[in-house]
Each structure stands twice: as C-alpha cells, then as structure tokens.
C-alpha positions as CSV (number, residue, x, y, z in Angstrom):
1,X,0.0,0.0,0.0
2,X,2.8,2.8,0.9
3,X,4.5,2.3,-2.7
4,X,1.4,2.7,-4.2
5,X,1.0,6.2,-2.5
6,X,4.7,6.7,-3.4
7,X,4.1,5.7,-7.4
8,X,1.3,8.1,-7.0
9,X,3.2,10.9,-5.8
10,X,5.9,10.3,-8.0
11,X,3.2,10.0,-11.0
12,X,1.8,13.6,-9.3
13,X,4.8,15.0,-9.2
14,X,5.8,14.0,-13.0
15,X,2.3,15.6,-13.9
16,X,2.8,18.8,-12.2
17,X,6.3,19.0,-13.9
18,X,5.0,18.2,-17.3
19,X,2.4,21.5,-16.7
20,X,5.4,23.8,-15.8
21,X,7.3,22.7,-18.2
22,X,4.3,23.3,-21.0
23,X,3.6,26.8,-19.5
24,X,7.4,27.4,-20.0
25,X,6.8,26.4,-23.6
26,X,4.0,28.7,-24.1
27,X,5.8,31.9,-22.5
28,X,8.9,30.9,-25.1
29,X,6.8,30.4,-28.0
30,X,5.2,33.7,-27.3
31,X,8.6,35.6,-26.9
32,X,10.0,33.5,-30.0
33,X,6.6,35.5,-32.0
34,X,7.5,39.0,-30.5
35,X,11.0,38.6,-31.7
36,X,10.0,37.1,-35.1
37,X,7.5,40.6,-35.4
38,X,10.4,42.7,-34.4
39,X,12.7,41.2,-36.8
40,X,10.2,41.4,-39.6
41,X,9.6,45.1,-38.7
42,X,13.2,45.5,-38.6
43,X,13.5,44.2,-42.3
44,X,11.2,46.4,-43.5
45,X,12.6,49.4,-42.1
46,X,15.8,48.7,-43.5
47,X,13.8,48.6,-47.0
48,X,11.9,51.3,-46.6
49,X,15.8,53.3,-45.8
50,X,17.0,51.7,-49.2
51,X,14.2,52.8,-51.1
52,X,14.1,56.4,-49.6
53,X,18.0,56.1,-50.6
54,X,16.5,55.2,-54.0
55,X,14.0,57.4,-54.6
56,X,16.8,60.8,-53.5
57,X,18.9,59.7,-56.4
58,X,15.9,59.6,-58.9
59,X,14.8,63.8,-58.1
60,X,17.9,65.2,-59.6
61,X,17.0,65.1,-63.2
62,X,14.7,67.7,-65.3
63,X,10.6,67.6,-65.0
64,X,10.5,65.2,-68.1
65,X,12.5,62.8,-65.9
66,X,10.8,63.3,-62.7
67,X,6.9,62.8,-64.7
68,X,8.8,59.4,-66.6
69,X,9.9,58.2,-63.0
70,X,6.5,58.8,-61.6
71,X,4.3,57.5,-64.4
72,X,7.1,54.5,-64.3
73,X,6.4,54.1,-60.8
74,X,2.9,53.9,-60.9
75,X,2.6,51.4,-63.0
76,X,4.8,49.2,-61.3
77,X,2.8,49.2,-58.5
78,X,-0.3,49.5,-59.7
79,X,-2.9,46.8,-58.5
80,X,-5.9,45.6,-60.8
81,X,-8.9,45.9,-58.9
82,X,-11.5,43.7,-59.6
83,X,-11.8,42.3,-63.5
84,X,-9.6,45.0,-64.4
C-alpha cells in the first residue's frame, strides 16, 4: 500500500512538472513571436531606408524625368482591382 502512494506521488509530481514545463513552452513560444514581429519590422525598415535612398537619387533630373519616374512608378505598383 505505501508504494502505491509513493508511485502516486511520484506520477503527481511527473504531472505537475509536465504542466510547468508546458507553461514554459508557451511563454517561449510567445517571446520566439515577439521577436519574429520585431525582426520582420526591422526588415522592413531597412527597406523602406534603401528605397528612400532610391527614390533621392531619382529627383535630380529635369521635370521630363521626374513625370517618366512617376508615371514608371505607378505602374509598377499598380494593382488591378476587380476584372480590371
């Protein structure tokens, strides 16, 4: 009968450390995501600084260059809406 109650504490004991070590799981799992966000945010700072860097270099020229760039531009990121 007492190594019953001891295989039952033991089994208890497993249990309780399974359930900490899931809750540590989560809270990594949730700070692996944060990070992830950050580091995609971080990447698209960086290209929004390269274009910028871009788009200073393309101002310089006359007014027929700056309407070709724009109307260029606009196409290229144009989006069909609909059946368009």
């Amino acid at each position: 009968m007492f190594s019953l109650i001891m295989k039952l504490k033991k089994l208890v004991s497993r249990a309780r450390s399974f359930d900490a070590l899931y809750d540590r799981l989560d809270t990594i799992e949730s700070q692996l995501e944060r990070y992830e966000s950050l580091a995609d945010e971080n990447a698209a700072l960086w290209n929004y600084l390269d274009e910028q860097k871009e788009m200073d270099a393309v101002w310089t020229g006359s007014t027929e260059d700056f309407q070709d760039e724009i109307s260029d531009m606009m196409v290229r990121n144009m989006k069909t809406q609909g059946d368009a």
